[in-house]
C-alpha positions as CSV (number, residue, x, y, z in Angstrom):
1,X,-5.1,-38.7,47.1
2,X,-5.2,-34.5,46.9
3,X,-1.3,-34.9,45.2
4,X,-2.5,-37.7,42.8
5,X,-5.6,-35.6,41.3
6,X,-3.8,-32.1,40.9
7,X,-2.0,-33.1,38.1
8,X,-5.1,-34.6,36.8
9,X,-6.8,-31.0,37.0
10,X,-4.0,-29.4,34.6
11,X,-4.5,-31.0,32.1
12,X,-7.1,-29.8,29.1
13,X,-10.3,-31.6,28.5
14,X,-11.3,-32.8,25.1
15,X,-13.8,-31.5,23.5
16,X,-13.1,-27.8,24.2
17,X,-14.6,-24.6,23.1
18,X,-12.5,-22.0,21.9
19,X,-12.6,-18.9,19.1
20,X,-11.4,-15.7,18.1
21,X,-11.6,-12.1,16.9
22,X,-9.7,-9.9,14.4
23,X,-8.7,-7.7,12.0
24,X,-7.7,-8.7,8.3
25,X,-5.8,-6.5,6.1
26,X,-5.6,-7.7,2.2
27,X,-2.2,-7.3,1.2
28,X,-2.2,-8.0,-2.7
29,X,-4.3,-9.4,-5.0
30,X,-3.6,-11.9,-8.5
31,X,-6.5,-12.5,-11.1
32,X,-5.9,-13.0,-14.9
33,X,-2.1,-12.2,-14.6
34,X,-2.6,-8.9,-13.2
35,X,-1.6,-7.8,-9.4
36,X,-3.5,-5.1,-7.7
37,X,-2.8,-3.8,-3.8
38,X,-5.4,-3.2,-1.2
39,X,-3.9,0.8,-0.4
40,X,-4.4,2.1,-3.4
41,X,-7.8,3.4,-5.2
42,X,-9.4,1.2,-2.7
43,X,-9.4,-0.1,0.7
44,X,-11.0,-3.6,2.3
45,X,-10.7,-4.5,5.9
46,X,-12.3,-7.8,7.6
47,X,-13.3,-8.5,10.9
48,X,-13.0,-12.3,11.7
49,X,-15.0,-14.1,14.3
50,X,-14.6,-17.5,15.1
51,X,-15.9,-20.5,17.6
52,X,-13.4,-23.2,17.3
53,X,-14.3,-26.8,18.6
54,X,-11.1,-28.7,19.3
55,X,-11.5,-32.2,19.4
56,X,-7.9,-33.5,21.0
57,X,-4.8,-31.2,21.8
58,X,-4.0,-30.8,17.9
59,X,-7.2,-31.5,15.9
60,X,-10.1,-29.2,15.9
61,X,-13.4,-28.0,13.7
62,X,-13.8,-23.6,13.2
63,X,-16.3,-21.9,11.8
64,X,-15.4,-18.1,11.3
65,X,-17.8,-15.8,10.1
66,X,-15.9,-12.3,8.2
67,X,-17.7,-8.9,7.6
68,X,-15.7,-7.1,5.5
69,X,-15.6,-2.9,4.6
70,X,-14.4,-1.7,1.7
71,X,-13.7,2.1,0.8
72,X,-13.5,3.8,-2.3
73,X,-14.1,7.4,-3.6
74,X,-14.6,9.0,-0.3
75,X,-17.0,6.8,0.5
76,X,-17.5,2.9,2.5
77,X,-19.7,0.0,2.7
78,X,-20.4,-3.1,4.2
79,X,-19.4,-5.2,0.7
80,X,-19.1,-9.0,1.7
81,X,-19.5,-11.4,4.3
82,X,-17.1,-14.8,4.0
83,X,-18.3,-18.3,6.1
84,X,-15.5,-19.8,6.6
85,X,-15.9,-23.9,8.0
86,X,-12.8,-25.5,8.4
87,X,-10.3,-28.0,9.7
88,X,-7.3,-26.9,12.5
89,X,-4.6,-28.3,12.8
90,X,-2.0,-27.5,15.8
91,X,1.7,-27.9,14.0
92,X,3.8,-27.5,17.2
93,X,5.3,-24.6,19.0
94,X,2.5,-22.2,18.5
95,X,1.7,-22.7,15.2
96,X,-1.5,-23.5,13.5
97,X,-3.0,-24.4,10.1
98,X,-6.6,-23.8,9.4
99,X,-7.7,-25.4,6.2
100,X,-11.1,-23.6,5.4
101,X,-13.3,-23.7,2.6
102,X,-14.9,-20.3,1.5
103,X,-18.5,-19.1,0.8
104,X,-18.8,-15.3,0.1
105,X,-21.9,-13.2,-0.3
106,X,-20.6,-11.5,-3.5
107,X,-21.3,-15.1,-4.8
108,X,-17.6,-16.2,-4.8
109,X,-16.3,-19.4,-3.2
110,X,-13.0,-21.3,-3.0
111,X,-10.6,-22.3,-0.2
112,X,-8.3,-20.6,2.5
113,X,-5.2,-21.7,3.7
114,X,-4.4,-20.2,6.5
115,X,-1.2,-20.4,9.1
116,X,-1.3,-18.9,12.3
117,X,1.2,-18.2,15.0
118,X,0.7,-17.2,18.8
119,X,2.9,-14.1,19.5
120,X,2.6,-14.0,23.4
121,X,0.5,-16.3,25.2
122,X,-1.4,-15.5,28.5
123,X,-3.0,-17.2,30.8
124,X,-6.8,-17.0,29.5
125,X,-6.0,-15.7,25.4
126,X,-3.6,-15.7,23.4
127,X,-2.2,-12.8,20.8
128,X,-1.7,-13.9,17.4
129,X,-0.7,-13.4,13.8
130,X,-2.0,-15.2,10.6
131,X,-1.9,-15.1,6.9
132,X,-4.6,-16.5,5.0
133,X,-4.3,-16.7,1.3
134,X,-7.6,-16.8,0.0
135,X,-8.3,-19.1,-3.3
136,X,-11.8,-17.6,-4.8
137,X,-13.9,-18.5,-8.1
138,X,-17.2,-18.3,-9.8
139,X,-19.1,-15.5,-10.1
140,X,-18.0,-15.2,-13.5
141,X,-14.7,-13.6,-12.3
142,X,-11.7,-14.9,-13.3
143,X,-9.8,-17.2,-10.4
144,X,-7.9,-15.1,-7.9
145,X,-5.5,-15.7,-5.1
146,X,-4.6,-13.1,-2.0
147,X,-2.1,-12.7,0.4
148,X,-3.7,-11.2,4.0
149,X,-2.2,-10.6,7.0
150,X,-4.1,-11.1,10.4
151,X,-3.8,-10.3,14.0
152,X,-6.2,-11.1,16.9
153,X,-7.0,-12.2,20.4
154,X,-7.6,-16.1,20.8
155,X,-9.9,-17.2,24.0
């Protein structure tokens, strides 16, 4: 009976709790057919946090939360907070897709793509990387589109 039910323990239970912490660095920026880069006259980092809910092995529900800093002349500030709701879905040897939609306290909104791989996996977390490409309007801003690049710890 003991050798039947160890295999039984292995295995993940559905739902499971997950999430995630980072760091997001903009890369570059298109709106109105101009390009702009995040280490020039400025500079905007994020912080991601996340509680993902995964409902089988490769489907799953995230909602990530991300402060962002941005500095300027000399001086920095606490400029925008993204809530980020989405959809996960696990593509396969360590990859991930997150299809979130966007809701920014600068008053902007869109959708985020994002694909995400794990670069070393341990026992309780896992190390990854993942580039979002955030899709924004409103606001009366013309429509822009990002390219970011993301690293963290997965638990």
């Amino acid at each position: 009976m003991l050798l039947f039910s160890i295999p039984t323990l292995a295995q993940e239970q559905f739902p499971k709790l997950a999430g995630h912490v980072g760091i997001a660095h903009s890369i570059i920026t298109v709106s109105d057919g101009s390009t702009s880069g995040n280490f020039g006259n400025s500079y905007s980092v994020g912080f991601p946090i996340a509680l993902n809910i995964w409902k089988t092995e490769k489907v799953g529900f995230s909602f990530e939360v991300i402060p962002a800093i941005r500095s300027e002349n000399g001086s920095h500030k606490m400029n925008n907070v993204t809530f980020h709701p989405g959809i996960l879905y696990r593509l396969g040897k360590g990859y991930t897709f997150a299809g979130r939609a966007a809701f920014e306290t600068s008053g902007r909104y869109g959708f985020t793509p994002v694909f995400n791989k794990v670069l070393k996996k341990n026992k309780f977390s896992n190390y990854y990387l993942a580039v979002p490409i955030p899709i924004r309007f409103g606001n009366d801003r013309p429509v822009s589109a990002n390219l970011t690049v993301q690293l963290g710890i997965a638990f």
